[in-house]
N, C-alpha and C positions, 0 to 999 in steps of 0.2 A: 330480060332481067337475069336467069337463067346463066345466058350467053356472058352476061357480064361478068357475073359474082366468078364463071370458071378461068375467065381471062384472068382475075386478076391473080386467083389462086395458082393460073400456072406463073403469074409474073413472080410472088411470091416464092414462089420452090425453086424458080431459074434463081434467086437470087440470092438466096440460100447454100443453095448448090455453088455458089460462083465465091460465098463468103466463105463456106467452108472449104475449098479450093485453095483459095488464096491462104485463109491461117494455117493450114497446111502447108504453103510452100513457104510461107515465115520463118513456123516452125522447124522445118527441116534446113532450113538454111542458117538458121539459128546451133541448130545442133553440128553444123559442116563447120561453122567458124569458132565453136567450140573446139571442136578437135582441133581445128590446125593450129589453134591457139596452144593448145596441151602439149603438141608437138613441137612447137616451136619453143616450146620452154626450154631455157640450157640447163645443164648438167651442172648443180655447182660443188665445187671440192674446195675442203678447209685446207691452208697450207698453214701450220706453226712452221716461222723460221725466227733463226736468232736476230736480234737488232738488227746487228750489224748489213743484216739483208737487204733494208726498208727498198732504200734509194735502188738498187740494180732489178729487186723483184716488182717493184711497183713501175718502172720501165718494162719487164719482161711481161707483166700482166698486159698494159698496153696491146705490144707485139702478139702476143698468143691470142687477143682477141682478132684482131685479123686472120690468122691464121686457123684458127679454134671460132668461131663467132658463138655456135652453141655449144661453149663451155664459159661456167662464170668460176672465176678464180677469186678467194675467197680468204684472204692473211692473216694471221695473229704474229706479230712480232711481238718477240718479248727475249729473255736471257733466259740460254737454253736449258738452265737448270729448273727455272720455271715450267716451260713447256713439258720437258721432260712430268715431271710432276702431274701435270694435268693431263699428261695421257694415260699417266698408271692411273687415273682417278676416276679416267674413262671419258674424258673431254671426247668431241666429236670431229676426229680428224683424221685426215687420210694420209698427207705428205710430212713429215719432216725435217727440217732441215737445221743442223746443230750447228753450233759451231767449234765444237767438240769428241772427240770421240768415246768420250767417260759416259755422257750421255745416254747418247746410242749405243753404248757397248751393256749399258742397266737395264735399258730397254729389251734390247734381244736377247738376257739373259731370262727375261722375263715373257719372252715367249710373245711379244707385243708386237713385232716385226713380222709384217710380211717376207714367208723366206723366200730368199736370194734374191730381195729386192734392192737392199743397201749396196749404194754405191758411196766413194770418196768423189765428189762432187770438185771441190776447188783447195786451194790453199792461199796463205797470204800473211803478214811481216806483221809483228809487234812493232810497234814505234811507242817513241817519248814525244809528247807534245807541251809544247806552250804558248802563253800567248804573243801574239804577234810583237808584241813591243815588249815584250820581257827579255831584261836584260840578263838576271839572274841565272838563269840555268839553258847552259850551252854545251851537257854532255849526262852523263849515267850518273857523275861521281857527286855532278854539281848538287847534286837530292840531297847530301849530307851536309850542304852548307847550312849554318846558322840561318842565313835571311829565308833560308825557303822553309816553310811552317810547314807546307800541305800539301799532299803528294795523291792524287786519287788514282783509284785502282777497283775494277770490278771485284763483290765480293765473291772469294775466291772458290768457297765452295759453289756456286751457281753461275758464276761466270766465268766462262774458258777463258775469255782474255785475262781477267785478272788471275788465272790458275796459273796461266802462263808468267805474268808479271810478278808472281810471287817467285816461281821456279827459279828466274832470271837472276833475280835479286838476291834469295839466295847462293845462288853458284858464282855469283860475282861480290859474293861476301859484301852486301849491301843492306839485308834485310834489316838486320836487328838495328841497325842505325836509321831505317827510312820508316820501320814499324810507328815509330808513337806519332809521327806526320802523316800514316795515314787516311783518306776521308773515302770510303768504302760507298759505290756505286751497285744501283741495283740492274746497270746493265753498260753496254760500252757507248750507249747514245747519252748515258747517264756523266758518264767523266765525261765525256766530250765537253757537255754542256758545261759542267764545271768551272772546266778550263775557259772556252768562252768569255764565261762571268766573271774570272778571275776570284770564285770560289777554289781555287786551288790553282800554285803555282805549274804544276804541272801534271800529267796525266799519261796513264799507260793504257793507249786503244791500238786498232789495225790499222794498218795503212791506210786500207778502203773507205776510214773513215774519215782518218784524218787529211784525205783526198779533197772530200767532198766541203768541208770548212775552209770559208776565206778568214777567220779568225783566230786561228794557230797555225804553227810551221813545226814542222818535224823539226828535235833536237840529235835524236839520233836513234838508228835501227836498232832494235835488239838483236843480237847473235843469234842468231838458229840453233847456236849449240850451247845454250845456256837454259834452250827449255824445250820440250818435246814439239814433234811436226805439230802446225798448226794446218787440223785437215776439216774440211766441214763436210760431213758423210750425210748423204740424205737418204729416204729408207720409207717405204707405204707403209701403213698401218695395217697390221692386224685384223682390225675392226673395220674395215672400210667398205664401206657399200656402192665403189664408183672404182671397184679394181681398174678396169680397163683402161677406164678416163683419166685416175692417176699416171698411170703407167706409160700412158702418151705422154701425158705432160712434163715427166721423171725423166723421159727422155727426150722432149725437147729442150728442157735445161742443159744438157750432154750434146748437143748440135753447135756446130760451128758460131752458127749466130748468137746461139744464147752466149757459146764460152765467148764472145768478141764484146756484149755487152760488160759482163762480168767485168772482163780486164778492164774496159772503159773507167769501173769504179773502185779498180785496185786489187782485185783478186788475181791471183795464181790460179793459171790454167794446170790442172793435173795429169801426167801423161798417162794414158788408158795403157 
């Protein structure tokens, strides 16, 4: 009997010993695939860029994920007068990119800029657009006829394109005759659409954008010398807690391939 009761107790403790073995190696295996899991986690950084960005940066996001797999790229588009705003407000961002240089020039006066990080990234054309089948307006001047009511334009203190479109109009002694027509956009994806809808006869966006619409056709470029470079400087944040991973990425936008997308959507390559 003896004999018996110690048989079973040793079978008892073998098997005990063999349980606690095993949730042992669970658990440590548990914790292994925790970590690679942590590791594996990408880096991600906020980009504010202007509107006008959407279309070439949400391609370049694509590309940089091949290239980058553990980095997640992360956009707010909006009109860079906005953006601006919300990084002196302390928004969470590391990249920007204006379309502007009043912008970025507020910004670094404020001490907000990573220094000697700003670069002039691209440049790129004012254009007049209308809609496809519009007869009405086939030049700069056509804005002062009667039949055209509505002229949209980003508004000017927030939106570089419309800052520009003001400039224009003024130095072409246009202004005060297209002012009471105008319908003021909160950004240049904002006229676009406009025009579109045929909520406004016509509309002053970039090229790049009016690229990318099968529902307008350029009327005619703005002169280059009717209103300041149109340059989009882009610049790390200050506040950024992904120095490095920005600064890669800052300069993969500056790489041949990125500037060959760019153009794809209308942008002016900048000569370094």
């Amino acid at each position: 009997m003896k004999k018996i009761v110690l048989l079973v107790s040793s079978l008892l403790l073998i098997f005990t010993l063999v349980g606690c073995g095993t949730g042992n190696t669970t658990q440590s295996s548990g914790k292994t695939t925790d970590t690679s899991q942590a590791q594996a986690k990408p880096t991600e950084i906020m980009i504010s860029a202007a509107a006008s960005l959407k279309d070439s940066l949400t391609e370049l996001q694509s590309d940089y994920a091949k290239v980058k797999p553990n980095v997640k790229l992360a956009f707010n588009f909006a009109a860079s007068g906005t953006l601006q705003q919300q990084i002196e407000q302390g928004a969470s961002v590391d990249l920007f990119i204006s379309a502007g240089k009043s912008q970025m020039d507020t910004l670094e006066k404020k001490n907000l800029l990573l220094k000697n990080s700003r670069v002039n990234l691209l440049g790129n054309d004012l254009v007049l657009v209308a809609g496809k089948d519009n007869s009405k307006v086939t030049s700069l001047q056509d804005l002062t006829k009667a039949g055209v009511s509505q002229v949209s334009i980003g508004t000017p203190e927030s939106v570089p394109a419309g800052k520009y479109a003001q400039e224009s109009l003024k130095n072409l002694k246009l202004w005060n005759a297209i002012q009471p027509k105008l319908v003021e956009a909160k950004d240049v994806t904002q006229v676009l659409n406009y025009v579109e809808t045929g909520n406004a006869d016509a509309g002053f966006v970039y090229q790049s954008d009016a690229q990318q619409s099968k529902k307008v056709k350029v009327v005619a470029v703005v002169p280059d010398s009717t209103h300041n470079p149109i340059v989009y400087p882009a610049a790390i944040i200050a506040a950024t807690k992904n120095q490095q991973v920005t600064e890669d990425f800052l300069k993969y936008l500056q790489s041949s391939d990125a500037q060959k997308v760019f153009q794809k959507y209308g942008f002016k390559t900048l000569a370094k």
